[in-house]
C-alpha positions in Angstrom: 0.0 0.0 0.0 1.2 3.5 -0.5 0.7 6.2 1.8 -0.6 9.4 1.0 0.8 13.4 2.3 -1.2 14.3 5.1 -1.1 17.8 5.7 0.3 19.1 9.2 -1.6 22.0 11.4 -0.1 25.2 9.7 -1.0 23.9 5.9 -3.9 23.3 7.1 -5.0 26.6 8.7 -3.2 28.3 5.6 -5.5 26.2 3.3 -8.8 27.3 5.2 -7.9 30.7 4.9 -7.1 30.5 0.9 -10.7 28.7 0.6 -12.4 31.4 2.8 -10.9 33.9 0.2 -12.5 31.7 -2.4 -16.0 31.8 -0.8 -15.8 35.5 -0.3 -15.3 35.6 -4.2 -18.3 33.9 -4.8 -20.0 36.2 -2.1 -18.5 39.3 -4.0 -19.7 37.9 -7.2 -22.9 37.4 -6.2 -23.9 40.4 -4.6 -22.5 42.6 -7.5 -25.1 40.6 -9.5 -28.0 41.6 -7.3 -27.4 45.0 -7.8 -27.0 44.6 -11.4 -30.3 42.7 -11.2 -32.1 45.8 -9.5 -30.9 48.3 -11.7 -31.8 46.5 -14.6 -35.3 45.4 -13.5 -36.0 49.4 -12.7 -34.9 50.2 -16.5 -31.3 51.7 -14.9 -28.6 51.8 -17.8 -25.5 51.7 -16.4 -23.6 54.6 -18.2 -21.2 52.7 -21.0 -17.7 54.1 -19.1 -18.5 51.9 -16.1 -20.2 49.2 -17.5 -17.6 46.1 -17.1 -16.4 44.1 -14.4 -14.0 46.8 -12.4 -16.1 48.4 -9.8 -14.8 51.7 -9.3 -14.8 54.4 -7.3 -16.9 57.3 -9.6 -19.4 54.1 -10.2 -19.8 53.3 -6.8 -20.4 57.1 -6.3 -22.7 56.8 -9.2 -24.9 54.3 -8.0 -25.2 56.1 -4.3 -26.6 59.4 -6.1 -29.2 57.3 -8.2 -32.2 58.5 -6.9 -35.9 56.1 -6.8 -39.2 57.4 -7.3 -40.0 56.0 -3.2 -37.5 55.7 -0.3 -38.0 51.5 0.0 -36.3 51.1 -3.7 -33.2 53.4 -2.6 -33.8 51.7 0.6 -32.8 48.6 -1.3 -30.0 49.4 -3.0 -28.6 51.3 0.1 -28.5 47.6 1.4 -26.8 46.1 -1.1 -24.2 48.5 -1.4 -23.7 48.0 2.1 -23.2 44.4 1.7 -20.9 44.9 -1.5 -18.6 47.6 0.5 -18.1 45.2 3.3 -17.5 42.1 1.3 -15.2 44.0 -0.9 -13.0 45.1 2.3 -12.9 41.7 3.7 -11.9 39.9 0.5 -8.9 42.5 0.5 -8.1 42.1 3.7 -7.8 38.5 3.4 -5.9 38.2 0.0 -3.6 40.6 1.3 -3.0 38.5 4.8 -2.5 35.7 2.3 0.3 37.0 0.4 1.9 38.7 3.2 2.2 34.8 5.5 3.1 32.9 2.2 5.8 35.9 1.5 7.2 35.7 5.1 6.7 32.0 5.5 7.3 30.4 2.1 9.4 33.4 0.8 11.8 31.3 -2.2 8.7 29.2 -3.0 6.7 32.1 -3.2 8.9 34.0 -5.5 9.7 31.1 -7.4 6.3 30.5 -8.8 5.6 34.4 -8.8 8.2 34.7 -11.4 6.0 32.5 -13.9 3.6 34.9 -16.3 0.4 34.2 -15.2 1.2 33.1 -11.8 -0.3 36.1 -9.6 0.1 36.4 -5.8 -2.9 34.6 -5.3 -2.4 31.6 -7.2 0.9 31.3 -5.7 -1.0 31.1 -2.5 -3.3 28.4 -3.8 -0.8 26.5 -5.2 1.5 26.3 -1.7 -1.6 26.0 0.7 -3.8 23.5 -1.3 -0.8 21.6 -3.7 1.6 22.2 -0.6 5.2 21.4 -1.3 5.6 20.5 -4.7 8.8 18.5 -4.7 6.8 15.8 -3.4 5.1 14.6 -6.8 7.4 12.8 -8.9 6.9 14.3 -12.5 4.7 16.3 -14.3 2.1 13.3 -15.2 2.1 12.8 -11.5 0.9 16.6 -10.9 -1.4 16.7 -13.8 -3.3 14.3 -12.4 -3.6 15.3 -9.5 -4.8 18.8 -10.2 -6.5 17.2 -13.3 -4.7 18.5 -16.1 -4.6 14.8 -18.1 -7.1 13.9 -20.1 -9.3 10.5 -19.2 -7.8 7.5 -20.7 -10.2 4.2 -22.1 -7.7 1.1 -22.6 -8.6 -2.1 -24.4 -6.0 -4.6 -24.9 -3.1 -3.0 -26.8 -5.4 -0.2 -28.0 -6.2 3.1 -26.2 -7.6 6.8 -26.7 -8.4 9.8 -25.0 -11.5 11.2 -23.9 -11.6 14.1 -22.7 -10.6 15.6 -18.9 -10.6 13.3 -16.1 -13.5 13.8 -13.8 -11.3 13.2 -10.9 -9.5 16.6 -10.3 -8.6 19.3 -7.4 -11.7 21.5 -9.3 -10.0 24.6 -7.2 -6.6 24.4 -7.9 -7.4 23.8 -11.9 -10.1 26.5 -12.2 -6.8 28.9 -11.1 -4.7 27.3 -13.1 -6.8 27.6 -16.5 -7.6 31.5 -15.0 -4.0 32.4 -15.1 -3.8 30.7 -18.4 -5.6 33.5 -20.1 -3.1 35.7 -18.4 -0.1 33.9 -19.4 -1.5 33.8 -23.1 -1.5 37.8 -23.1 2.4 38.4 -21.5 4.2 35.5 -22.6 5.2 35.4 -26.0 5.7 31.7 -25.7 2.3 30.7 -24.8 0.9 33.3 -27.3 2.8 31.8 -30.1 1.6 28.4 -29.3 -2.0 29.7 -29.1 -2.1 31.4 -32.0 -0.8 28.3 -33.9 -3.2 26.9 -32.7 -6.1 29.3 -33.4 -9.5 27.2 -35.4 -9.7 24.6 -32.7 -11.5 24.1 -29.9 -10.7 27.0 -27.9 -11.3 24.8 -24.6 -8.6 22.4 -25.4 -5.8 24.7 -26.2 -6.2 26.6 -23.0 -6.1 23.2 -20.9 -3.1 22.4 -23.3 -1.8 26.0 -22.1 -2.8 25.0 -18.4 -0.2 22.1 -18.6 2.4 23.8 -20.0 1.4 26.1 -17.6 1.7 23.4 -14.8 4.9 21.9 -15.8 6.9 25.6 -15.6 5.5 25.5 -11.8 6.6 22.2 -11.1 10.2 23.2 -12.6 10.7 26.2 -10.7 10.6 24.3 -7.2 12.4 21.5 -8.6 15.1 23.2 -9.9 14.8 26.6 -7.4 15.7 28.4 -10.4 13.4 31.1 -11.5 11.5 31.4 -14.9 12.2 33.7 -17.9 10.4 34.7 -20.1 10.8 33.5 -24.0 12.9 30.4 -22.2 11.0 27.3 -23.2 10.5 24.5 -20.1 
């Protein structure tokens, strides 16, 4: 039988604070819906400047001086925006008591993976509080499947083919991982070249394709404890 890693006390406390990040997300999310939800349902246009994902400040000042024809539908929004200011502080004040432990704490590893395009602070943090110390897989095939980057694979006899991704996955730590794909697409000119060669397919596969490639420069930077640059292929 082999045994498994079985994380000690301080991985895990660093892990439930990376995943209460991750439910404030969804909180921040959701409640930015709502209040796209009641401005829309009141025939509110959102003036084109602020109308995208980046909440800021002269929108948020917009949306307090919107005025309702009775007191219970600015009433309403009041509440909301209450919700969203104070979700919105907490979720910085926990990503930024993330980085700063994982800088103090796991300061080479930390700046090891933060030199890989696309690997932001937070995913650095994900990937030492939920992968944990990376030296421990054996090679990139081992990694991949555990995070989930390798696709599912049907054998019979001498004869096998792919089928897509395996169910069995850290959902998490891949959703990051094909975020900061994207991101590593737009400021390395490695991955872009690679996705543009590959422009016409399925645009799904070529980012999980990215993902790994994506995967295996984090697996070498801890390995090796040498830092990426960019335009070096790994």
């Amino acid at each position: 039988m082999k045994s498994i890693p079985i994380p000690d006390k301080e991985r895990e406390e660093l892990r439930s604070l990376f995943r209460r990040r991750n439910d404030l997300v969804k909180d921040y999310r959701r409640i930015k819906s709502l209040i796209k939800m009641q401005l829309l349902y009141y025939g509110v246009h959102i003036p084109e400047e602020h109308d995208n994902d980046h909440w800021s400040h002269k929108f948020r000042e917009w949306i307090d001086k919107l005025e309702f024809d009775y007191s219970t539908g600015k009433g309403s929004l009041e509440s909301k925006m209450r919700s969203f200011r104070f979700i919105d502080k907490e979720l910085r004040g926990v990503s930024n008591q993330l980085r700063a432990y994982c800088r103090k704490h796991y300061k080479k590893d930390y700046y090891l993976l933060r030199s890989i395009p696309g690997i932001g602070g937070i995913v650095a943090c994900g990937i030492l509080s939920e992968l944990g110390d990376l030296r421990r897989f054996s090679s990139l095939k081992h990694l991949a499947g555990y995070v989930g980057i390798a696709p599912r694979i049907h054998q019979s006899g001498s004869s096998y083919k792919t089928m897509g991704m395996n169910p069995r996955a850290h959902r998490l730590i891949r959703s990051y991982f094909v975020e900061a794909s994207w991101q590593a697409i737009r400021t390395d000119p490695v991955m872009q070249n690679y996705y543009r060669k590959h422009l016409g397919k399925d645009t799904k596969k070529i980012v999980i394709k990215v993902a790994r490639k994506l995967l295996s420069r984090t697996l070498a930077v801890i390995k090796t404890g040498i830092p990426y640059e960019i335009g070096v292929i790994q």
